[in-house]
C-alpha positions as CSV (number, residue, x, y, z in Angstrom):
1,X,99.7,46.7,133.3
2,X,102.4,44.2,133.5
3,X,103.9,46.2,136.1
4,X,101.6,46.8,137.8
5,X,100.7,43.0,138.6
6,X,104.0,42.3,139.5
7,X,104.2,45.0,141.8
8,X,101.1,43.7,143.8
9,X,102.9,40.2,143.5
10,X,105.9,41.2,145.6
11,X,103.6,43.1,147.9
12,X,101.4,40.3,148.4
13,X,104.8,38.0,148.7
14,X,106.1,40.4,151.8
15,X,103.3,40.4,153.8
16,X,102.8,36.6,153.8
17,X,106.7,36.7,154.6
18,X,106.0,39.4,157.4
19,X,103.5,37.1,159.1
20,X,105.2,33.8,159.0
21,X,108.1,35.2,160.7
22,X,106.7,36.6,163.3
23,X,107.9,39.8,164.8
24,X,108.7,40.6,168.6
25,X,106.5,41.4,170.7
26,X,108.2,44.4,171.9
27,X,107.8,47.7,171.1
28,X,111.0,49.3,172.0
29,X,114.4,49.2,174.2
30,X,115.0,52.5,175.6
31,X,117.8,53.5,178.0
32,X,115.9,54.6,181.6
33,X,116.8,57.1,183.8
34,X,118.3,55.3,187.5
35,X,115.4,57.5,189.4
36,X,112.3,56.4,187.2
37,X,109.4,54.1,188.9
38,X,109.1,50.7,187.7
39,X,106.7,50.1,185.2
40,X,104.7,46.9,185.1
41,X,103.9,46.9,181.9
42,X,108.3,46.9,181.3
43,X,111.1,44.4,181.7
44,X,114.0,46.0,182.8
45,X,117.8,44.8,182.5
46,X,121.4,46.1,183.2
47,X,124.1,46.0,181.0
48,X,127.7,45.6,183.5
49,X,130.7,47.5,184.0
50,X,134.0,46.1,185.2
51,X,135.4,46.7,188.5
52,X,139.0,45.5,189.3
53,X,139.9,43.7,192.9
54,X,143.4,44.0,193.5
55,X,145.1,41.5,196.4
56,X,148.9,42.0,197.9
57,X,150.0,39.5,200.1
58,X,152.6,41.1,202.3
59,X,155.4,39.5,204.6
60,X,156.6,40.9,207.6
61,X,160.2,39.4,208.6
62,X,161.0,40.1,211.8
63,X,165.0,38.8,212.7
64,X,166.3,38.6,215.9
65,X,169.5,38.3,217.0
66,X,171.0,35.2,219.9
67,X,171.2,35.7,223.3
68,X,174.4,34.4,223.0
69,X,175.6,35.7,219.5
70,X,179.2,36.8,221.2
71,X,180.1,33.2,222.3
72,X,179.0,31.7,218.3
73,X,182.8,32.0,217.0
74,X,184.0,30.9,220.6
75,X,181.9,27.1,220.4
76,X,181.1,26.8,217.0
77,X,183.4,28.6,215.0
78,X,181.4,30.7,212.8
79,X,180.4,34.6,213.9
80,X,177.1,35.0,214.6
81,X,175.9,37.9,211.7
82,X,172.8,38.7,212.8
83,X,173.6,41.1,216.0
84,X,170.7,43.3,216.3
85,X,167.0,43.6,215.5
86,X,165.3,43.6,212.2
87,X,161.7,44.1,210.6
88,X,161.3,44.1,207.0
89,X,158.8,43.6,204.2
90,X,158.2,42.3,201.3
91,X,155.1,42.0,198.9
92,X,154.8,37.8,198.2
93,X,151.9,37.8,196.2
94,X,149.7,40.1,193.8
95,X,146.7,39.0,191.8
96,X,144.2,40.9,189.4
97,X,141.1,39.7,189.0
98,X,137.8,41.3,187.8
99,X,134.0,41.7,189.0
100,X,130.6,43.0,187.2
101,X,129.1,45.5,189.0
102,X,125.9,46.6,187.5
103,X,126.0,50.8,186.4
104,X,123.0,53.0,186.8
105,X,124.3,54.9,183.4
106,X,123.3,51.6,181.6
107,X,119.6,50.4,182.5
108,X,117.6,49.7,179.6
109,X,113.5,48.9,179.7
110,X,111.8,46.7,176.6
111,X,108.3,48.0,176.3
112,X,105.8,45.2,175.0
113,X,102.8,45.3,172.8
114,X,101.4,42.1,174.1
115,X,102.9,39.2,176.4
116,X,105.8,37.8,174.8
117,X,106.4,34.9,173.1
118,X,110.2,35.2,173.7
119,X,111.6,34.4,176.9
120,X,113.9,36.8,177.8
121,X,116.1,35.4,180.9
122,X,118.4,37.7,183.3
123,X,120.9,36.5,185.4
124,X,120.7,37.6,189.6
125,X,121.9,40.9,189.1
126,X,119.5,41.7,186.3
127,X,122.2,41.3,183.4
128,X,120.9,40.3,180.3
129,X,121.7,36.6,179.4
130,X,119.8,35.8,177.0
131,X,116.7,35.0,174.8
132,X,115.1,31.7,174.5
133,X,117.7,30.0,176.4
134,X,116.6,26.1,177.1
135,X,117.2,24.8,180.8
136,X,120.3,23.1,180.3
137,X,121.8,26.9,180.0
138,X,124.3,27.3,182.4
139,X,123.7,30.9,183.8
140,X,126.5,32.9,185.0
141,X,126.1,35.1,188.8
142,X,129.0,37.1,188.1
143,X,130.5,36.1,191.1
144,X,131.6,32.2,190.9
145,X,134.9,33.0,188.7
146,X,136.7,34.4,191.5
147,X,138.1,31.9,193.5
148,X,139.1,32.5,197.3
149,X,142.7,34.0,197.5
150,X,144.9,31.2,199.8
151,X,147.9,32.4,201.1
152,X,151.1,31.2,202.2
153,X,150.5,29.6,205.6
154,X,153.5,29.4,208.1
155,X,154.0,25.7,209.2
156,X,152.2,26.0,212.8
157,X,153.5,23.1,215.7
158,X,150.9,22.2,217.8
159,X,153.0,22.1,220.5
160,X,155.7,24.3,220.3
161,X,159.1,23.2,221.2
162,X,161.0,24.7,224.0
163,X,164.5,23.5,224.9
164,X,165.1,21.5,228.6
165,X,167.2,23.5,230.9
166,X,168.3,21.4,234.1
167,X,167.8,23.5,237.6
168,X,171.7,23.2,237.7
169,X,172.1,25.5,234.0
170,X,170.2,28.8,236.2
171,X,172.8,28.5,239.0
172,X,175.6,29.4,236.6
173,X,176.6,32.8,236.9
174,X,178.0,34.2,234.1
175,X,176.5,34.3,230.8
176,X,179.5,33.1,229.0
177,X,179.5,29.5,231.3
178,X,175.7,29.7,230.2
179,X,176.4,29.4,226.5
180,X,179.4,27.0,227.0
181,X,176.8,25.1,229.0
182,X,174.1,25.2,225.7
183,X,176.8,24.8,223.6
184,X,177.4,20.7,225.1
185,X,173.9,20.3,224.6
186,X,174.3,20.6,220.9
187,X,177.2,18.5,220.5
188,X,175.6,15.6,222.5
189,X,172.7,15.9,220.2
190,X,174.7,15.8,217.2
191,X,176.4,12.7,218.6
192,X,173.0,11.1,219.6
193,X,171.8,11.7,216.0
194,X,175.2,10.0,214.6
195,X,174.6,6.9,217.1
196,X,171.3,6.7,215.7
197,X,172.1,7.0,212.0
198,X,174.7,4.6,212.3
199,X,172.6,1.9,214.2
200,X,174.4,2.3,217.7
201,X,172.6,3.2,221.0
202,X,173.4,2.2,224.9
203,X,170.6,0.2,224.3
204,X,169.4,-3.1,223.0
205,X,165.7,-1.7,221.1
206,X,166.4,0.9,218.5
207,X,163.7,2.7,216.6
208,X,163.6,1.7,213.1
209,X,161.0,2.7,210.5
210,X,158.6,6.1,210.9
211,X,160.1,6.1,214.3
212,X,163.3,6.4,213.6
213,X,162.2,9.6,211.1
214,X,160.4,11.1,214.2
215,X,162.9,10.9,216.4
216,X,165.7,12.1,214.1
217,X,163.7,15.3,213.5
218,X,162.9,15.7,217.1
219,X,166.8,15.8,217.6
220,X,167.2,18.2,214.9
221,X,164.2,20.9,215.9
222,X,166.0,20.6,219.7
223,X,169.5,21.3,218.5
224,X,167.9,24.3,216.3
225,X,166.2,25.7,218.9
226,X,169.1,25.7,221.6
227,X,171.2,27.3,217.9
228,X,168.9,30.3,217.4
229,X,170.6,31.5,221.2
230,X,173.6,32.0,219.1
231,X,172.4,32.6,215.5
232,X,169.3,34.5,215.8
233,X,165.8,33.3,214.8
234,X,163.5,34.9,212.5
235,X,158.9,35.2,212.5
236,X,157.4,35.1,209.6
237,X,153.7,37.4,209.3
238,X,151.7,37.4,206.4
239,X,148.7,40.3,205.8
240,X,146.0,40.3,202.7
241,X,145.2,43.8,201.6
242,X,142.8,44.1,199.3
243,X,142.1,47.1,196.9
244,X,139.2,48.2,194.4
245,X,139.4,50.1,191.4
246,X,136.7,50.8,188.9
247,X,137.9,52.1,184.9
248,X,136.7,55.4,184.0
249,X,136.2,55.8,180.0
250,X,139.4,56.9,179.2
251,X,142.0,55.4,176.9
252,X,144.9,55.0,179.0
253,X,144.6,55.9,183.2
254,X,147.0,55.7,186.2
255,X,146.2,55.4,189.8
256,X,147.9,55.6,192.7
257,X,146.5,52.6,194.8
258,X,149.2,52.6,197.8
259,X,153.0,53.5,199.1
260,X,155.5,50.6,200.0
261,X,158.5,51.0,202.1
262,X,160.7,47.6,202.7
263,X,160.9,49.5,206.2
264,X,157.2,49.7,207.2
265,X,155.3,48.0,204.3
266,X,152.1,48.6,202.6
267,X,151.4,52.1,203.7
268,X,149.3,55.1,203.0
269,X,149.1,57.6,199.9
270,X,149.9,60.5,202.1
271,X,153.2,58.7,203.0
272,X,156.1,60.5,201.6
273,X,158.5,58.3,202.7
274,X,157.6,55.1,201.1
275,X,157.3,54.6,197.2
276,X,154.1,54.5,195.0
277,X,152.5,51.8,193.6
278,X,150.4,52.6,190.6
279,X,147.6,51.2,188.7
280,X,147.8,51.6,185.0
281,X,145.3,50.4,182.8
282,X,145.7,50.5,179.2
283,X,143.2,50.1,176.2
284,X,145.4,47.3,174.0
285,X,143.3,49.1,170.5
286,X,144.7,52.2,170.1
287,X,142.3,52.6,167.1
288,X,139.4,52.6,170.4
289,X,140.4,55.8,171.5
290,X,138.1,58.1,169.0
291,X,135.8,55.5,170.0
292,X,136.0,56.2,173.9
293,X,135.8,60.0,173.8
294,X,132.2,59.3,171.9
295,X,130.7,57.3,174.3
296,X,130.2,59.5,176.6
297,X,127.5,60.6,173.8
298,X,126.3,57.0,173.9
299,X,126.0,56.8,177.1
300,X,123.6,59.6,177.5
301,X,121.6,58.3,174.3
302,X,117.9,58.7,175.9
303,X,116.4,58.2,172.3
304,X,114.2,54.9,171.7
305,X,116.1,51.9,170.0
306,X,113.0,50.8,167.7
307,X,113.2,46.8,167.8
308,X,116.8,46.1,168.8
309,X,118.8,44.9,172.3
310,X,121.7,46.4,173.7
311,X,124.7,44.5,174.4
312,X,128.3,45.6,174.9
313,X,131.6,45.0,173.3
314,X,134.2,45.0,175.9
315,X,137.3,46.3,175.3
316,X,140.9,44.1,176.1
317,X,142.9,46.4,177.8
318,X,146.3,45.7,179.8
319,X,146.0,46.2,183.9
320,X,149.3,46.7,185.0
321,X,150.7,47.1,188.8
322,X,154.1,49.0,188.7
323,X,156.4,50.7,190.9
324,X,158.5,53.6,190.0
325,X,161.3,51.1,188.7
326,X,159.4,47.6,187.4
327,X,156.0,46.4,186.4
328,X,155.4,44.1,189.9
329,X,152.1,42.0,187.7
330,X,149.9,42.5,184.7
331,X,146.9,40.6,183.5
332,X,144.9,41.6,180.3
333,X,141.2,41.6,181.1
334,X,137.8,42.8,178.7
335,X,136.8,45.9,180.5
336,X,133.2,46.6,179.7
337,X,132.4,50.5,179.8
338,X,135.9,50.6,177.8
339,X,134.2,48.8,175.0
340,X,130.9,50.4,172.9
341,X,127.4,49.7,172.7
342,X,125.8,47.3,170.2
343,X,122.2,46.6,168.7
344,X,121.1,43.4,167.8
345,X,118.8,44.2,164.7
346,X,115.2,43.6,164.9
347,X,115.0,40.7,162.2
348,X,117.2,38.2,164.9
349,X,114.7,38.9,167.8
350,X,112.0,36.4,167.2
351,X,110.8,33.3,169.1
352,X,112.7,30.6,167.2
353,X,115.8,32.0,167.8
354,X,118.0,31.6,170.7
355,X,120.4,33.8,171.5
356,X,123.2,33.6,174.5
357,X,124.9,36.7,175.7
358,X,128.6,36.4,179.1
359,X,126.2,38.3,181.5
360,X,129.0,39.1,183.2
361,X,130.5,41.1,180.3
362,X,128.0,42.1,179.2
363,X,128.7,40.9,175.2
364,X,127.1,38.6,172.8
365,X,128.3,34.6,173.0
366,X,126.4,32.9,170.0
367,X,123.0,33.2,168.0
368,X,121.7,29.9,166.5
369,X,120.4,29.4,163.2
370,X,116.8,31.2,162.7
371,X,114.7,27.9,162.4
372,X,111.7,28.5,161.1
373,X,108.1,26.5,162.0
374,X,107.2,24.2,159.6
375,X,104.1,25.0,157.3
């Protein structure tokens, strides 16, 4: 008999518990095929996947040689080495960033009893962000944390400058009286600069101050400019390409994204004649791969999740960009549908909780403590 009251004690005991922390409203969370209707009566979210955008700035050199490059040793004593046209290229730049993109494998619907007390909040590609969250949340777009790419700019003269040639210079008439001709012009520009360093001028009113640095580097941008007729001159180009690569579930994956020939640059896979560039992306937990090869079992997991939200647990993994010879960049970076699937159990999911999830990952950021109503 003794028993028997104490049973109906603790009985008695968990019901009164069972009501004054109250239960979700919802009945279940059940992974949705991407073709069925929406349902009123169901709030639907997505859980992300990673996608990687890959940038290369490239440079395209092009070197030209002097007009004049036989006369350099002649007037200035030193050869001219540049005697013939050049294009080359070289990559100048290579970043790795990451993007959520939302995968039709991973829609889940939360069927409810009643309306909900719990506000459940999704960010503006329907990831999940979290429950209860108070304004002050700041909620991620999955979007704002990549930054625009700048790349190098080439210094751009507004005006550009082109050397003075007197009517007298065309009426010369060999090429070699030409360049002996140019070749003054320098050394009374060097001498102009000397006067002006120096404080001597045929006249009274020297420049002094900013002017004098303005009209210094004039001299100096002439005198390279009638130069590059014996030297050579060189262009600098600069060209973004951008590539996009999306994981598969797979421990370890390489990819060829593009060829590269310092001859004719970025070029296409079908190129044979320039090198490969590869993508390799590597899961940094080797103990994940047994893991991996059972999500795909996940994945297709159609049964209902009685009282419990899905989240992921990203997996670090290393993104490397290689050649054949050396790794050109690498960036580790949590790649969602490497990671697995979790459950948040049934007894965190009430209204006096609040719970925050990285929408853009997918994963869980904090729970708070359960604070219960007063009595």
């Amino acid at each position: 008999m003794k028993y028997l009251f104490l049973f109906l004690f603790l009985f008695l005991s968990l019901i009164l518990f069972t009501f004054s922390c109250k239960t979700p409203d919802f009945l279940a969370v059940e992974r949705i095929n991407k073709d069925e209707i929406n349902s009123p009566h169901k709030l639907y979210y997505a859980l992300p996947a990673t996608m990687l955008k890959i940038t290369i700035v490239q440079e395209k050199l092009s070197l030209n040689p002097g007009e004049y490059s036989q006369f350099a040793m002649q007037f200035f004593g030193v050869p001219a080495i540049r005697t013939s046209a050049k294009v080359s290229y070289q990559m100048k730049q290579i970043r790795i960033e990451d993007q959520a993109y939302l995968d039709s494998s991973r829609i889940f619907s939360i069927s409810f009893a009643q309306n909900p007390t719990m506000g459940i909040t999704l960010n503006s590609k329907g990831f999940i962000a979290g429950i209860n969250l108070s304004e002050k949340n700041q909620i991620e777009n999955c979007t704002a944390h990549l930054q625009s790419f700048c790349l190098y700019k080439n210094k751009i003269e507004n005006a550009p400058l082109i050397p003075y040639y007197p009517k007298e210079f065309f009426q010369l008439g060999t090429k070699q009286t030409k360049a002996e001709y140019i070749a003054d012009k320098v050394y009374s520009l060097r001498e102009d600069r000397q006067y002006l360093s120096i404080g001597e001028a045929t006249n009274a009113v020297l420049p002094d101050g900013e002017a004098l640095k303005v009209m210094m580097n004039y001299l100096q941008q002439l005198e390279n400019k009638y130069l590059e007729l014996f030297y050579g001159s060189e262009k600098s180009e600069l060209d973004t390409f951008v590539f996009w690569a999306s994981p598969k579930d797979i421990a370890f994956q390489r990819e060829l994204l593009f060829r590269f020939s310092p001859e004719t640059g970025i070029a296409d896979i079908t190129n044979v004649n320039a090198s490969p560039v590869y993508l390799d992306i590597e899961t940094k937990n080797i103990d994940q791969i047994g893991r991996l090869e059972e999500r795909t079992k996940i994945i297709r997991w159609k049964a209902e999740i009685p009282g419990g939200l899905v989240y992921v647990i990203p997996s670090e993994s290393n993104i490397i960009i290689r050649n054949d010879v050396e790794i050109l960049n690498r960036k580790t970076i949590q790649i969602s549908q490497l990671g697995k699937l979790g459950v948040l159990p049934v007894s965190l999911l009430n209204p006096y909780n609040t719970i925050e999830f990285y929408p853009c990952k997918g994963t869980l950021k904090y729970i708070s403590p359960n604070l219960l109503p007063e009595k």
